[in-house]
C-alpha positions in Angstrom: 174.2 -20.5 -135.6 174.6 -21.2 -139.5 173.4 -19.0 -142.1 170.2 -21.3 -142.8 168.8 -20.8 -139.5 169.5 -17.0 -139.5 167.3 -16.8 -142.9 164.8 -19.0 -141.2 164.4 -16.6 -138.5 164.2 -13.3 -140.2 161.4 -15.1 -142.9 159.4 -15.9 -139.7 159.8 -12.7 -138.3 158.9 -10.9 -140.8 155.9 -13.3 -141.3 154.7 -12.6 -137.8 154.7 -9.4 -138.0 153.0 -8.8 -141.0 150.1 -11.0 -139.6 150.1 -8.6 -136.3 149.9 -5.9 -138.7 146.8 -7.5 -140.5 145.4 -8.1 -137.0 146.3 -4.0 -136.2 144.5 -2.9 -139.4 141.0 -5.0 -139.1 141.0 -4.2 -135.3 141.4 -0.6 -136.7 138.5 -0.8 -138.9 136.3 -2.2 -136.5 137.3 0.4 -134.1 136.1 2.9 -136.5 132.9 0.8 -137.4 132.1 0.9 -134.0 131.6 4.5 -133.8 128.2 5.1 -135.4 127.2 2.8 -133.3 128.3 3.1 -129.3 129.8 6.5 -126.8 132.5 7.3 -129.4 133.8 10.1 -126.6 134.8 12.6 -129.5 133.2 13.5 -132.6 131.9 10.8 -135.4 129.6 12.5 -138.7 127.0 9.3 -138.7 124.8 8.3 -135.0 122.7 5.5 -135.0 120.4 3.9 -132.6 120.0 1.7 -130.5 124.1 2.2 -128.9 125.5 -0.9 -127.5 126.6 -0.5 -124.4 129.4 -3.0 -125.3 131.5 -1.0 -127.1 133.0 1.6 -124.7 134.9 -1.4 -123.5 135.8 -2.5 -127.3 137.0 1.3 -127.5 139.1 1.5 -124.3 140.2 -1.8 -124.8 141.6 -1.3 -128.5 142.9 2.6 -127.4 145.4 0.6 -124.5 147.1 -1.0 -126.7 146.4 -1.0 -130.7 148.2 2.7 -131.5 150.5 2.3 -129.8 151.9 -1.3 -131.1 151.4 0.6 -134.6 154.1 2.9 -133.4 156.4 -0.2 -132.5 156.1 -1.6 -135.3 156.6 1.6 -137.1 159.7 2.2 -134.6 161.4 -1.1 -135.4 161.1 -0.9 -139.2 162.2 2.7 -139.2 165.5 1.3 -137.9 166.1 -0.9 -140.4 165.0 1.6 -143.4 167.7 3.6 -141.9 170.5 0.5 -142.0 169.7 -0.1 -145.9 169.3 3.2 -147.0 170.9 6.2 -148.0 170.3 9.5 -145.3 168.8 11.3 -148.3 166.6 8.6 -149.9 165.1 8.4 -146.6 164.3 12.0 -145.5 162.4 11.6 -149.1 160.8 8.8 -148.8 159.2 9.5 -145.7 158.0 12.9 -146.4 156.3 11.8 -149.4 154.4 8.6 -147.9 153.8 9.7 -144.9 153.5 13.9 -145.4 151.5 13.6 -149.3 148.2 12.1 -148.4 147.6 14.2 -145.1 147.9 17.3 -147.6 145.5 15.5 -150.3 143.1 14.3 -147.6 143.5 17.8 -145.3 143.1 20.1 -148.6 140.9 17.9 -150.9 138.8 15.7 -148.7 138.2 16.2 -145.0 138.3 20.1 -144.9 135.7 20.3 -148.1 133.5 17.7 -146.0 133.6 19.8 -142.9 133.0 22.8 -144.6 129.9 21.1 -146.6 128.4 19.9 -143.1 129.3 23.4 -141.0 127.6 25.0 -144.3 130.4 27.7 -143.5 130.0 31.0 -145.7 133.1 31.8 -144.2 136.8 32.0 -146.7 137.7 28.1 -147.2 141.4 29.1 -146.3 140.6 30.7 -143.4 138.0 28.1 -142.6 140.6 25.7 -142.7 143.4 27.4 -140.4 140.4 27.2 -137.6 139.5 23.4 -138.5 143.2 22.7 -137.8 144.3 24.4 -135.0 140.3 24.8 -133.1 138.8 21.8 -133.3 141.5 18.8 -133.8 141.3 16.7 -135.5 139.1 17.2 -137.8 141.5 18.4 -140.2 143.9 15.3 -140.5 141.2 13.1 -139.4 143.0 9.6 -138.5 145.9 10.7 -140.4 147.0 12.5 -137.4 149.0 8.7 -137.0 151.0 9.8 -139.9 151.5 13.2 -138.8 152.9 12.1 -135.3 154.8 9.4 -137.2 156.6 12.1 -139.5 157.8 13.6 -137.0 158.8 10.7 -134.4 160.8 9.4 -137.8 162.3 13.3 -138.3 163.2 13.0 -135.0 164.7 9.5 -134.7 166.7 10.7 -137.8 168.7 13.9 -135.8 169.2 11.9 -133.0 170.9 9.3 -135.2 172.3 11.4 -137.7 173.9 13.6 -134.4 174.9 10.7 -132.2 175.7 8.0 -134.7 178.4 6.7 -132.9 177.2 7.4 -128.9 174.1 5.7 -129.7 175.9 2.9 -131.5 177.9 2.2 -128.6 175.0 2.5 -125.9 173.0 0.3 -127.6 175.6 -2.5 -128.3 176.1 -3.0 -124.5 172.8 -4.4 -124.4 173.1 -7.8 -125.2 170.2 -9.3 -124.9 166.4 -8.7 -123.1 165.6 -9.0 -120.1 162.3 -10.4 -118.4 161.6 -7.1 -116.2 162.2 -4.4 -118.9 158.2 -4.6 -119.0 157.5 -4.1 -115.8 159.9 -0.8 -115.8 158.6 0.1 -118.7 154.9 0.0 -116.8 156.0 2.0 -113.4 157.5 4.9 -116.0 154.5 5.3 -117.8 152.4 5.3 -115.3 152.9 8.1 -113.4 153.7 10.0 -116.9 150.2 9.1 -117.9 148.5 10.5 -114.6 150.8 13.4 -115.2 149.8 14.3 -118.0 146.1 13.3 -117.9 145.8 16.1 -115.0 145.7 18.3 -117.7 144.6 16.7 -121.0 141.7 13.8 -120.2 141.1 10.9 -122.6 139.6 12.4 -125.9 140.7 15.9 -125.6 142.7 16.8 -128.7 145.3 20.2 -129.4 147.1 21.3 -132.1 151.1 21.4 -131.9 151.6 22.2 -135.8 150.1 18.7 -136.0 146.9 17.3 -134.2 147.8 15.3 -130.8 145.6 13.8 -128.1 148.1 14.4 -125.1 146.6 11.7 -123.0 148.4 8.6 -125.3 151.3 10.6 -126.4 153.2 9.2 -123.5 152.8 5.8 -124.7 153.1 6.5 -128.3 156.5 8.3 -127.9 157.8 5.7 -126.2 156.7 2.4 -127.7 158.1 4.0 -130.8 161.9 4.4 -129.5 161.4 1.0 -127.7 160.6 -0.1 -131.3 163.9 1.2 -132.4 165.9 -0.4 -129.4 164.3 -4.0 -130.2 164.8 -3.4 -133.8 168.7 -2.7 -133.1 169.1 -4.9 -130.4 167.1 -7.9 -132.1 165.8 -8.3 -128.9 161.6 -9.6 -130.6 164.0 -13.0 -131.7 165.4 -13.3 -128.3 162.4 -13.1 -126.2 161.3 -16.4 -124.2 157.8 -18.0 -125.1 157.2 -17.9 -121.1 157.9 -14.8 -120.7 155.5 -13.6 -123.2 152.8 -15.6 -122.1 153.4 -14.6 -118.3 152.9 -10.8 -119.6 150.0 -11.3 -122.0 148.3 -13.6 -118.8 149.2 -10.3 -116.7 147.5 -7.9 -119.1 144.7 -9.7 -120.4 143.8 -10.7 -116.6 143.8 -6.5 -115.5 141.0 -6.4 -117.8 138.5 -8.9 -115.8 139.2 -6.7 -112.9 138.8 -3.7 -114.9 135.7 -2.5 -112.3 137.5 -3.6 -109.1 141.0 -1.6 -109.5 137.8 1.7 -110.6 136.1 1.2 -107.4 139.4 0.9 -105.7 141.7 3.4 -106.9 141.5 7.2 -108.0 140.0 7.3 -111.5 143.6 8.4 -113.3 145.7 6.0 -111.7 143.3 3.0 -112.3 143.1 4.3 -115.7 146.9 4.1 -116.5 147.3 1.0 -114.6 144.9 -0.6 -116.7 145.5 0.5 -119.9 149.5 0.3 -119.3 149.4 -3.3 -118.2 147.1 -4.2 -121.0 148.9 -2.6 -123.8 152.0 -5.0 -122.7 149.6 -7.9 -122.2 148.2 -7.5 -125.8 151.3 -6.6 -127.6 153.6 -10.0 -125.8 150.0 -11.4 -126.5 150.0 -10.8 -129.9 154.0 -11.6 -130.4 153.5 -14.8 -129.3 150.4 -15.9 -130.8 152.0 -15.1 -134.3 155.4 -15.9 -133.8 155.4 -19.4 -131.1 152.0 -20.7 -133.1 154.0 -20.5 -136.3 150.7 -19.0 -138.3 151.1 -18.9 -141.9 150.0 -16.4 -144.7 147.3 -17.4 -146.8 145.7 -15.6 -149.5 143.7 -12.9 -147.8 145.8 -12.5 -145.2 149.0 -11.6 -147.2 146.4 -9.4 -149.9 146.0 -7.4 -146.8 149.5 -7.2 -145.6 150.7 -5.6 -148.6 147.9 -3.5 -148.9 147.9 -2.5 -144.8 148.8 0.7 -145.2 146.1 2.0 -148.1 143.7 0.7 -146.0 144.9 2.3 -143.4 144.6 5.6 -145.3 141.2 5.3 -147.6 139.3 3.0 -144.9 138.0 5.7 -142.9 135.6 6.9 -146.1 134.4 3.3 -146.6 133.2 2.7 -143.2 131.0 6.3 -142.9 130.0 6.0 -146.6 129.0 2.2 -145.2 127.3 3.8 -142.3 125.4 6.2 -144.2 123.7 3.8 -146.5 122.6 1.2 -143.4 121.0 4.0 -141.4 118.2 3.4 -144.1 118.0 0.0 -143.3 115.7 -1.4 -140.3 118.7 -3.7 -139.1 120.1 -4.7 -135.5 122.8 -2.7 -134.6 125.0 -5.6 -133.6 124.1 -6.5 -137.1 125.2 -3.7 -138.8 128.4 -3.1 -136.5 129.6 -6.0 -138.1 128.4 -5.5 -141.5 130.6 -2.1 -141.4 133.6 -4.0 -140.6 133.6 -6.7 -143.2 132.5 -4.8 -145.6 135.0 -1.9 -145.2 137.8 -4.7 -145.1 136.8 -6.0 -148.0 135.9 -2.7 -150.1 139.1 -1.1 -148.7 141.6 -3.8 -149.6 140.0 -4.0 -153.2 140.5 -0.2 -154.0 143.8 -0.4 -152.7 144.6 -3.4 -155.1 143.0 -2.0 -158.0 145.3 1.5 -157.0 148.2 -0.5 -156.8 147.7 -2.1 -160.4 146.7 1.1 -162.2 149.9 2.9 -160.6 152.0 -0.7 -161.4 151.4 -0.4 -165.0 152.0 2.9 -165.5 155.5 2.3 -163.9 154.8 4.6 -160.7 155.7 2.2 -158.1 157.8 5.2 -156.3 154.5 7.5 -155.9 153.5 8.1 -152.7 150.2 5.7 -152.8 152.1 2.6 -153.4 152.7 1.5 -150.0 154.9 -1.4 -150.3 
């Protein structure tokens, strides 16, 4: 293979994933939109009425599989940071983008807004210590991703900092994918899920120094180091356009007989069955919609790409600021559902633009809110 098509390959990779990753980030957003207005199954600050029944299969279906392609993605490009930088520039890098704005959101944002709504006379720094480790996770909010990311990336970095050369070796003697690594991957989580669920259900939250919902740390754990063994292994260029489609028809089709394999099966297993099968379903789904379809970046798409990760951050103020101004407004909930989620993309990837510019011209590309 020459040089040419090499390049080719890594621009279209790149390209593809970056589009999954806009995909990821609106899908995000509308998960959160959604939660004023259907059975969140946690805690959400704004409640409004009618609820559409609709949603609690919007939520399970985007909890199966949308996280926990975030930590692939995260896996895979952790890997290659590693290859092109220095041990030290790294281990800084990440502790300021990833640890900074959980500190500045934790201290400055969502424990002040909690304390305002508990109207808590009690010390704010004590009030805080019982936000964290009481009622997660209030206190990181959804930037409990970045917390579990920190330290799957802190981790990643003593296994291959330790085992440099033992890993480099395993790893090598992989040559290329194979069509049932899926389907192994699928009867070890399983169990693992039940395993675990026995003890922590769906929705129930604990704090391990940082906030963790036990139930999907199974599958975030892992689809991160699988991220990291497809990154190294190049295995996302080798993968067969059948192959992907056969798993995405697999996944996608679990879902139509979502109530069948319920009525059928002890609630936990059915659970992990379904949400395992569809979480490979949508992420060959996705790989192969964006990579085999050969889908371009335009415009807004590639505004948002760069700009993913700000949203990611500031988004979750837009859409219950959003919230909080419709519930004066007699408006169909379907209606404003999807007002929340257009307008939060748009709103989100503006302020993250206009940050971007104001930190470009005073020459701080390096601080920790520009993303790129």
């Amino acid at each position: 293979m020459n040089s040419n098509t090499n390049s080719n390959i890594s621009q279209n990779r790149i390209v593809y994933l970056d589009l999954i990753k806009v995909f990821l980030t609106c899908m995000v957003i509308a998960h959160h939109a959604g939660q004023a207005y259907g059975d969140t199954g946690g805690t959400w600050v704004v409640s409004d009425y009618p609820k559409l029944s609709y949603l609690n299969t919007f939520f399970f279906f985007n909890a199966s599989y949308m996280m926990g392609l975030f930590f692939f993605i995260s896996g895979y490009f952790t890997q290659i940071s590693l290859n092109h930088k220095k041990i030290k520039g790294y281990i800084k890098d990440r502790f300021i983008k990833l640890g900074f704005p959980i500190l500045i959101f934790g201290l400055f944002i969502f424990g002040p807004i909690h304390y305002f709504i508990d109207s808590s006379k009690s010390n704010y720094f004590y009030y805080l210590i019982d936000l964290h480790f009481n009622r997660a996770p209030l206190s990181f909010g959804h930037l409990w991703f970045l917390g579990l990311l920190l330290f799957l990336t802190t981790l990643h970095l003593i296994i291959y900092i330790s085992s440099k050369k033992n890993i480099k070796s395993k790893y090598s003697s992989i040559k290329s994918f194979k069509f049932y690594y899926p389907l192994l991957y699928v009867l070890f989580l399983i169990p693992i899920n039940v395993l675990v669920r026995n003890w922590y259900p769906v929705d129930k939250w604990i704090t391990i120094l940082i906030p963790l919902e036990p139930a999907h740390l199974p599958q975030y754990l892992s689809m991160f180091f699988i991220g990291v063994i497809f990154s190294k292994n190049k295995w996302l260029d080798s993968i067969k356009p059948n192959i992907a489609l056969i798993y995405s028809f697999i996944g996608l089709s679990i879902l139509l007989f979502r109530n069948f394999i319920n009525n059928n099966m002890q609630l936990l297993w059915a659970e992990s069955v379904i949400e395992s099968l569809t979480c490979i379903g949508m992420c060959f789904g996705l790989f192969s919609l964006f990579k085999y379809s050969n889908c371009k970046m335009c415009k807004l798409t590639e505004l948002i790409s760069k700009n993913s990760y700000n949203i990611y951050i500031i988004h979750l103020l837009v859409v219950v600021i959003i919230q909080l101004i419709l519930l004066n407004f007699t408006i169909n909930t379907n209606i404003k559902f999807i007002l929340v989620t257009i307008l939060t993309i748009i709103f989100s990837t503006l302020i993250s633009q206009v940050i971007k510019n104001i930190l470009a011209k005073k020459s701080l590309l390096s601080h920790p809110f520009s993303f790129r």
